[in-house]
C-alpha positions in Angstrom: -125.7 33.7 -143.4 -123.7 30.7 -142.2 -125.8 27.5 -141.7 -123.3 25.6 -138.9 -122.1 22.9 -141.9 -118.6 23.1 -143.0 -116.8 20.8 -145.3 -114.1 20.5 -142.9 -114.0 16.9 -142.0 -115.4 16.3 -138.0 -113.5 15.3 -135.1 -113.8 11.5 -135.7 -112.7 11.6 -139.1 -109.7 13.9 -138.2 -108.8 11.3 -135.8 -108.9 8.2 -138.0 -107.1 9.9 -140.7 -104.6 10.7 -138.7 -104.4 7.2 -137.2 -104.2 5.4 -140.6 -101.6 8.0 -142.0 -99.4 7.3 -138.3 -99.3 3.5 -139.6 -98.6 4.1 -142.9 -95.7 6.4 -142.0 -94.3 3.9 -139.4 -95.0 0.9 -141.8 -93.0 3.0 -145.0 -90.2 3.4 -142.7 -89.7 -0.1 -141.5 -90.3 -1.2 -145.5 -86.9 1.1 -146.5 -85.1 0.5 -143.4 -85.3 -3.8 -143.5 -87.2 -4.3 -146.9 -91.2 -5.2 -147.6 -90.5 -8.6 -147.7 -88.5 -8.9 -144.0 -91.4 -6.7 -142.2 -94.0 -8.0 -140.8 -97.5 -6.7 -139.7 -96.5 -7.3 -136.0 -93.8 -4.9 -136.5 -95.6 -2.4 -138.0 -98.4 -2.5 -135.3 -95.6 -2.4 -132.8 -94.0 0.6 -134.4 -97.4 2.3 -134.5 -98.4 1.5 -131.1 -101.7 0.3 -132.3 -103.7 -3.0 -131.8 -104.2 -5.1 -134.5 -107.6 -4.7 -134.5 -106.7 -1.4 -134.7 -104.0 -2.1 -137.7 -106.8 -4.3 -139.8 -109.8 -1.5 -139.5 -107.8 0.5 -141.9 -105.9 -1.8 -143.5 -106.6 -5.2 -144.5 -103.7 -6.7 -145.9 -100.0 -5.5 -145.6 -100.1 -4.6 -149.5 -103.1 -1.8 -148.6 -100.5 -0.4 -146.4 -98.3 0.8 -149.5 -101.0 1.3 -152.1 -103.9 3.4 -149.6 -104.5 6.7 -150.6 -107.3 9.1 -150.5 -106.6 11.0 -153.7 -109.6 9.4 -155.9 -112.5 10.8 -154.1 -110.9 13.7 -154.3 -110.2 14.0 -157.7 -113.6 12.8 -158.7 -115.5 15.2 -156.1 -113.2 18.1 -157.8 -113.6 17.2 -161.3 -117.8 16.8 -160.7 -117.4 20.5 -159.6 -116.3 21.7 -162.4 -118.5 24.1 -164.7 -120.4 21.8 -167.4 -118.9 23.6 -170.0 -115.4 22.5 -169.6 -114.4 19.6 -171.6 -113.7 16.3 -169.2 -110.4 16.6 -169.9 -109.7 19.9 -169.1 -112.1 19.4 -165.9 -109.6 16.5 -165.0 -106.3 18.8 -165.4 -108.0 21.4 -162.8 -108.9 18.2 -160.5 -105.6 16.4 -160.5 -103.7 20.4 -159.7 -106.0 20.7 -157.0 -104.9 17.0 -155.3 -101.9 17.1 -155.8 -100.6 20.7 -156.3 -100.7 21.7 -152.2 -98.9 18.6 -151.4 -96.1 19.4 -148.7 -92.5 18.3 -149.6 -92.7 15.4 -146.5 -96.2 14.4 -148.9 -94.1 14.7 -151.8 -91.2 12.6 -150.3 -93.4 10.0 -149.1 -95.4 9.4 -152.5 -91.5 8.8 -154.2 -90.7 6.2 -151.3 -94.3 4.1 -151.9 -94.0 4.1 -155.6 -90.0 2.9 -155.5 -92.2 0.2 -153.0 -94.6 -0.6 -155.9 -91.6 -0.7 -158.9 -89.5 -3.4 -156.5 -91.7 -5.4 -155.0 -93.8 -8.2 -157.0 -96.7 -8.6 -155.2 -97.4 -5.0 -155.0 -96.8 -4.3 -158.7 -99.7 -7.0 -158.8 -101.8 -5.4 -156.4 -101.5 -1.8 -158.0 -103.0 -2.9 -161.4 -106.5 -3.7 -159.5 -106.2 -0.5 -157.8 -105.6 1.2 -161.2 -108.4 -0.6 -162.6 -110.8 0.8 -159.4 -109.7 4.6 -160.2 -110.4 3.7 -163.8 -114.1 2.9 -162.8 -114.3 5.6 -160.5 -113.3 8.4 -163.8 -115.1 6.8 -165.4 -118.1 6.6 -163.4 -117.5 10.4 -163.0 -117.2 11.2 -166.7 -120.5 9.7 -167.9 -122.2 11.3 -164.5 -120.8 14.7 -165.7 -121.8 14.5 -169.8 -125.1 12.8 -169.3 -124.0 9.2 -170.9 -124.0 5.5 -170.1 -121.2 4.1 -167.8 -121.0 1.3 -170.0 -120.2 3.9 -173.2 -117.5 2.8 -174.9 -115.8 6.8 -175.6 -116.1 7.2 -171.9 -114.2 4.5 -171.0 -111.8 4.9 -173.4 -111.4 8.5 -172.2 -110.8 7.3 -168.4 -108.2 4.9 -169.9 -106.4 7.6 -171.2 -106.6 9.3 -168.1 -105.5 6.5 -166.3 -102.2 5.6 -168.8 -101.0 9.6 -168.6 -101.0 9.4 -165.0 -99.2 6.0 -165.3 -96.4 7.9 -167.2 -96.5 10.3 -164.8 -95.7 7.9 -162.1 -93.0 6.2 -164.5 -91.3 9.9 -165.0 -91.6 10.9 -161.3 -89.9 7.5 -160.4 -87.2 8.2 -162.9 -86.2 11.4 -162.6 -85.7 12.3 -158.6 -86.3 15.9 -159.3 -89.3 15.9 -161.2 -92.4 17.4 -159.3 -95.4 15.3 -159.6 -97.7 18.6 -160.0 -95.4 19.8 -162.9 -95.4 16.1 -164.4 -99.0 15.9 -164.2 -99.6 19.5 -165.6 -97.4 18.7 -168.8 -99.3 14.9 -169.3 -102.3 16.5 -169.3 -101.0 19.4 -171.5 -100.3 16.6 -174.0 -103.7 14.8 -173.4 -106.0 17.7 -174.3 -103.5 18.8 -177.7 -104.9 15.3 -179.1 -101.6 13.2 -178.4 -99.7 14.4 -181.2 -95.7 13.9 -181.1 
């Protein structure tokens, strides 16, 4: 019988998400029409019609703007719910298709315009490594959570490195190649990961 709980997010949660994605899509398309460098946060807020109290709740430096996403918590709540018998690998493939395999072309589009931010822009390719090393902590955090180890154990971090670097060459493909699909790219990465890397 139904309890009244849903994992649909609630009406305040709904409403900030849609607020922060607003100034993200504003902000993306003032960064490609003028360049990062030449926009400012005033301009963004103006775009967005938002204070700037408003503007620095969700985001706290113009860098955030490009690099936010919400995909890690939900690839790490999809990869916990895996069965325990599946190998971490194998739980991550399932985890990563479920993110990112629903994501509309507009999604799609938009992902291609903040990672062509990322490639030419200095201070974000700075910025992105720190956020690559959080999602490494994060898989990794998950991984020892899920096998019943240390988070400090050596294999498991090397295992969320791994993780990490295919979905960097993911990223490097899907910026290359403007037809590649990022569910297709991640599919085959992951394809390689679990046959043991062999060329």
């Amino acid at each position: 019988m139904p309890d009244g709980t849903s994992d649909r997010p609630g009406l305040r949660e709904r409403k900030k998400a849609r607020t922060r994605a607003a100034i993200q899509s504003h902000a993306l398309r003032l960064f490609t029409e003028q360049g990062y460098d030449a926009t400012t946060i005033d301009q963004v807020i103006d775009a967005a019609e938002v204070s700037a109290s408003t503007f620095f709740r969700y985001f706290p430096t113009k860098e955030s703007v490009v690099l936010f996403d919400d995909f890690d918590p939900q690839i790490v709540s999809a990869f916990l719910a895996q069965p325990a018998d599946v190998p971490p690998v194998a739980a991550m493939r399932v985890a990563l298709r479920e993110a990112f395999g629903d994501l509309t072309a507009e999604q799609l589009e938009e992902q291609r315009e903040r990672l062509a931010l990322v490639l030419d822009v200095p201070a974000l390719r700075g910025a992105i490594l720190d956020q690559l090393s959080q999602s490494m902590l994060l898989i990794s955090e998950a991984i020892a959570d899920r096998a019943g180890r240390p988070r400090d154990d050596f294999g498991v971090r090397t295992l969320a490195g791994a993780i990490i670097g295919s979905m960097f060459a993911v990223l490097s493909e899907l910026a290359d190649d403007p037809d590649a699909e990022l569910a297709v790219l991640v599919d085959r990465a992951f394809s390689f990961l679990e046959g043991g890397l062999r060329l």
